[in-house]
Biopython code that builds the backbone (N, CA, C, O; Angstrom):
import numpy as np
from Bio.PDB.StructureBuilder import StructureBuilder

atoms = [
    (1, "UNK", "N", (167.546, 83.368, 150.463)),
    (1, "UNK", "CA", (166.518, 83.759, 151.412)),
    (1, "UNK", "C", (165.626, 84.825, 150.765)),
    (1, "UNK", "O", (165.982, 86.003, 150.782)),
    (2, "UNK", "N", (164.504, 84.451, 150.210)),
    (2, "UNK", "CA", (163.487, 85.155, 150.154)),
    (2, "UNK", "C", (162.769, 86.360, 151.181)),
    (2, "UNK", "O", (163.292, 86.312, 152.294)),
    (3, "UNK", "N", (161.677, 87.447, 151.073)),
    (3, "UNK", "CA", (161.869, 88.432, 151.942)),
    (3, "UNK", "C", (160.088, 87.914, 152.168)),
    (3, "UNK", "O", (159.508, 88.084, 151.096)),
    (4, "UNK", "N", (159.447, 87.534, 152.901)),
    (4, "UNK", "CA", (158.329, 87.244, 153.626)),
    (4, "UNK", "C", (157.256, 87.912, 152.374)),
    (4, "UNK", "O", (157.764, 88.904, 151.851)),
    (5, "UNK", "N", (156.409, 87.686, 152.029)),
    (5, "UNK", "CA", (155.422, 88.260, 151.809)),
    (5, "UNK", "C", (153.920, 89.023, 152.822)),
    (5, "UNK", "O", (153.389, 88.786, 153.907)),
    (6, "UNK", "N", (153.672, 90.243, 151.421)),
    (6, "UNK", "CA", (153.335, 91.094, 152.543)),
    (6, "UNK", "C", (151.919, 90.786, 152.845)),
    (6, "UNK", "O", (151.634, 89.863, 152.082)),
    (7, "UNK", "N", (151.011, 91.046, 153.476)),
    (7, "UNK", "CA", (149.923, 90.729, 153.912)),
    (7, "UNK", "C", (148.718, 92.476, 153.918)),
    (7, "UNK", "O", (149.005, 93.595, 154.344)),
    (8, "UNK", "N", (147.299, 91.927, 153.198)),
    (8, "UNK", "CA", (146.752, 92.869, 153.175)),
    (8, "UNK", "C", (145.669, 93.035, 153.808)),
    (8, "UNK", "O", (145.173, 92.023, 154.303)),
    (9, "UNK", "N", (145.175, 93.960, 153.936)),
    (9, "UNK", "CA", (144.122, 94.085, 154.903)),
    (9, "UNK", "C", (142.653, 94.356, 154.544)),
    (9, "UNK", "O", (142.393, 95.526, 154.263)),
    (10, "UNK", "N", (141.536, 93.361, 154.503)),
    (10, "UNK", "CA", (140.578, 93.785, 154.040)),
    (10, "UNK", "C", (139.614, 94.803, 154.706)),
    (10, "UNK", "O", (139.544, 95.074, 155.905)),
    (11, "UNK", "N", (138.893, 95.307, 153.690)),
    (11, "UNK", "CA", (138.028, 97.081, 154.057)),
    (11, "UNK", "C", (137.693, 96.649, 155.589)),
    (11, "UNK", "O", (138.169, 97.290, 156.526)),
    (12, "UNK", "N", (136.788, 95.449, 155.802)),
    (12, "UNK", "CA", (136.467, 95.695, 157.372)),
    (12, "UNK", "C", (137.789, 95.484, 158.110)),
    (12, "UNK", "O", (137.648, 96.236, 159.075)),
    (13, "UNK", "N", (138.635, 95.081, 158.197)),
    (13, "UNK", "CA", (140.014, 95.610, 158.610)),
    (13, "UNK", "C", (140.437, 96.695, 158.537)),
    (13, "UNK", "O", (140.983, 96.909, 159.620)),
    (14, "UNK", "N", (140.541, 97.654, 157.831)),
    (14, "UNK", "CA", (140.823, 98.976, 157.304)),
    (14, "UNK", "C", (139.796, 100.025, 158.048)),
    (14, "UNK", "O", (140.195, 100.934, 158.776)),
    (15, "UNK", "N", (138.712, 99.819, 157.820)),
    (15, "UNK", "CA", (137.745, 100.537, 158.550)),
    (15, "UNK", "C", (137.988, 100.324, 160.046)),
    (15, "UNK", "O", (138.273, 101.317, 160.716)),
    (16, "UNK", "N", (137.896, 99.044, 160.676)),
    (16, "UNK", "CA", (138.457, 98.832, 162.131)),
    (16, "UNK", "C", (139.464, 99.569, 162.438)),
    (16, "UNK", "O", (139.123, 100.433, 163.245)),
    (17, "UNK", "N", (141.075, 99.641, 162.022)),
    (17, "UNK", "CA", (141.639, 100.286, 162.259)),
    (17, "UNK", "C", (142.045, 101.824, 162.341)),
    (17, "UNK", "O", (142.924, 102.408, 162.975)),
    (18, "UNK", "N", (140.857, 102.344, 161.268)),
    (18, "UNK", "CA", (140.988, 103.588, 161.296)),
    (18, "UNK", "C", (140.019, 103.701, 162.370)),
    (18, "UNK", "O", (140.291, 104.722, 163.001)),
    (19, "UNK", "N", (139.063, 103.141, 162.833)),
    (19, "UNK", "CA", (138.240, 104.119, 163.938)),
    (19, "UNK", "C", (139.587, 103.937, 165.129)),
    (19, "UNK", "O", (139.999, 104.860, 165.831)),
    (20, "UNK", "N", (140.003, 102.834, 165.137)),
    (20, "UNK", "CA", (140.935, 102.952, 166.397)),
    (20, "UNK", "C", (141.587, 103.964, 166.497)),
    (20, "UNK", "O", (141.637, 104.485, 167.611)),
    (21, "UNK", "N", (142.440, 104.701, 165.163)),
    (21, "UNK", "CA", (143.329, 105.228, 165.276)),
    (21, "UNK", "C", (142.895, 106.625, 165.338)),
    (21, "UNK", "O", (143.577, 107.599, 165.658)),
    (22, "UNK", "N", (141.119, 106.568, 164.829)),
    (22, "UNK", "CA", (141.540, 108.288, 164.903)),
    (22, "UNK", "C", (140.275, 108.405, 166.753)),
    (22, "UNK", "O", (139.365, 109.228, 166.849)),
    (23, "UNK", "N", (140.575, 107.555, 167.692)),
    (23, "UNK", "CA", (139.930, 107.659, 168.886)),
    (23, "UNK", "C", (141.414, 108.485, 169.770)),
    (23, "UNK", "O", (142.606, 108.386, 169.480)),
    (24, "UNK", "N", (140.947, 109.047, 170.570)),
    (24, "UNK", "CA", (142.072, 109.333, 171.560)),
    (24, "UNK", "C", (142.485, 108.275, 172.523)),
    (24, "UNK", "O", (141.618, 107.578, 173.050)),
    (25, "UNK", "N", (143.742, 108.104, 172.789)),
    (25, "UNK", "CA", (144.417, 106.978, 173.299)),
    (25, "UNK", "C", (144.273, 107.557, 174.773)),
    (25, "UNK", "O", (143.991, 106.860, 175.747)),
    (26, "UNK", "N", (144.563, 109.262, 174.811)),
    (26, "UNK", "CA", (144.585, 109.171, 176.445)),
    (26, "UNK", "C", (143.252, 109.375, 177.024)),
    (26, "UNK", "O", (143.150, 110.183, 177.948)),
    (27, "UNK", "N", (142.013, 108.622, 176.518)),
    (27, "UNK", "CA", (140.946, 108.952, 177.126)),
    (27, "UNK", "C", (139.911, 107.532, 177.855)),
    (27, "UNK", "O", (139.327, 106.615, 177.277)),
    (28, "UNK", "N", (139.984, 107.747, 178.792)),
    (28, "UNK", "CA", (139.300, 106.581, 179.127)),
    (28, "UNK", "C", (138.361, 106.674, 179.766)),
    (28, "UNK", "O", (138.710, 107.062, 180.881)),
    (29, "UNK", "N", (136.803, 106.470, 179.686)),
    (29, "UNK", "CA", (135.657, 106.019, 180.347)),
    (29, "UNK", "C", (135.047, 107.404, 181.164)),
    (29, "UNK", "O", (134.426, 107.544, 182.218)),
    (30, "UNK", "N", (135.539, 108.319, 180.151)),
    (30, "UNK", "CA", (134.937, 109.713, 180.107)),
    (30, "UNK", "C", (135.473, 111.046, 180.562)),
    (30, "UNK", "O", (134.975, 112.147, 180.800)),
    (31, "UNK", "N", (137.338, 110.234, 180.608)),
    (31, "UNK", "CA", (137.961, 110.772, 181.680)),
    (31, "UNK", "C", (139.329, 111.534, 180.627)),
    (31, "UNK", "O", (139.257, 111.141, 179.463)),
    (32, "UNK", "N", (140.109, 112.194, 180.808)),
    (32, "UNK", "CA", (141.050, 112.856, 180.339)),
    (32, "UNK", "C", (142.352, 112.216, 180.903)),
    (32, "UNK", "O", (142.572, 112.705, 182.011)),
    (33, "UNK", "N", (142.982, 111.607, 180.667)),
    (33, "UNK", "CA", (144.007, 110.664, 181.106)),
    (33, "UNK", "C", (145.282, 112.061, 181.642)),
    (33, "UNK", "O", (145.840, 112.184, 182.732)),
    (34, "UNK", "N", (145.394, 112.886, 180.461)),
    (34, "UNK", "CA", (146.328, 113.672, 180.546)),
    (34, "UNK", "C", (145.953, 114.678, 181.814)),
    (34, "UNK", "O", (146.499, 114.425, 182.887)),
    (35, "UNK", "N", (144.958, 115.917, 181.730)),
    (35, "UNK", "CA", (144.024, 116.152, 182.543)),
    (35, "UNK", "C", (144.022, 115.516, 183.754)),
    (35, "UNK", "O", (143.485, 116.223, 184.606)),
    (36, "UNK", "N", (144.444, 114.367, 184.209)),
    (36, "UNK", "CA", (143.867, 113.585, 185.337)),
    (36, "UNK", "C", (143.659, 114.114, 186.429)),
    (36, "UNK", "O", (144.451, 113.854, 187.335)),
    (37, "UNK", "N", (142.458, 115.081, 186.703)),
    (37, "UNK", "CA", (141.953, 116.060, 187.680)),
    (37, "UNK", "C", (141.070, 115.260, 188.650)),
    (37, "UNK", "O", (141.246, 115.884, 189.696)),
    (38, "UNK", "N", (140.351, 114.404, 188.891)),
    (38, "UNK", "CA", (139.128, 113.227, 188.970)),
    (38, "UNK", "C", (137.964, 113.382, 188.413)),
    (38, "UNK", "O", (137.019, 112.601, 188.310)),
    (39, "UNK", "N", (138.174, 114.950, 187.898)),
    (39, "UNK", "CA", (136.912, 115.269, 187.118)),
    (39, "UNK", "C", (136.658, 114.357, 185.440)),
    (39, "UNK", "O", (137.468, 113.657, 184.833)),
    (40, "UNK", "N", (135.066, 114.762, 185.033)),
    (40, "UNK", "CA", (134.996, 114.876, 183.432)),
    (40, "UNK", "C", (135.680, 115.919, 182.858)),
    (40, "UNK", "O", (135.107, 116.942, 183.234)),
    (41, "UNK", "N", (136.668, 116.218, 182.097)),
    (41, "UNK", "CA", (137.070, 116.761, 180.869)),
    (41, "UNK", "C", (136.898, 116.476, 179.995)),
    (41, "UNK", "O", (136.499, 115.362, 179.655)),
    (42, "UNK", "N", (137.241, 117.763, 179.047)),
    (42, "UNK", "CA", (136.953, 117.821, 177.519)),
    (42, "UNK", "C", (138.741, 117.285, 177.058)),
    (42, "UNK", "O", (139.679, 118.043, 177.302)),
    (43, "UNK", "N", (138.882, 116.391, 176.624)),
    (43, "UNK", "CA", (140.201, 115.794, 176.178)),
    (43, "UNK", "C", (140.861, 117.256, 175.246)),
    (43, "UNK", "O", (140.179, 117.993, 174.534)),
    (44, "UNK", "N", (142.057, 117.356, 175.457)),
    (44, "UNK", "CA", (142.696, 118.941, 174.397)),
    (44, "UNK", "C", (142.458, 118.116, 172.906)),
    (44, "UNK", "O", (142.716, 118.677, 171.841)),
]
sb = StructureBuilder()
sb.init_structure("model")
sb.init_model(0)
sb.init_chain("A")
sb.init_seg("    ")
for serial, (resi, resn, name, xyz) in enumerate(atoms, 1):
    if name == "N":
        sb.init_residue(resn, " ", resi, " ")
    sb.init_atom(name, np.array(xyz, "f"), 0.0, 1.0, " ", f" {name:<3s}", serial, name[0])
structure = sb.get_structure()
């Protein structure tokens, strides 16, 4: 049994994923997820 080969990711892949990753996850649609006041916040 052989071990899968690995798979790479080209630059517009790479670039895609880094904007994802460096966005905040708890922020949504202008809102502070964590914060969840009903107000706009500034995300910490």
């Amino acid at each position: 049994m052989t071990a899968p080969e690995i798979s790479h990711m080209t630059y517009q892949q790479y670039r895609a994923a880094r904007r994802l990753v460096h966005e905040c996850c708890n922020y949504d649609c202008g809102n502070c997820l964590l914060l969840d006041n009903g107000e706009e916040c500034v995300c910490p």
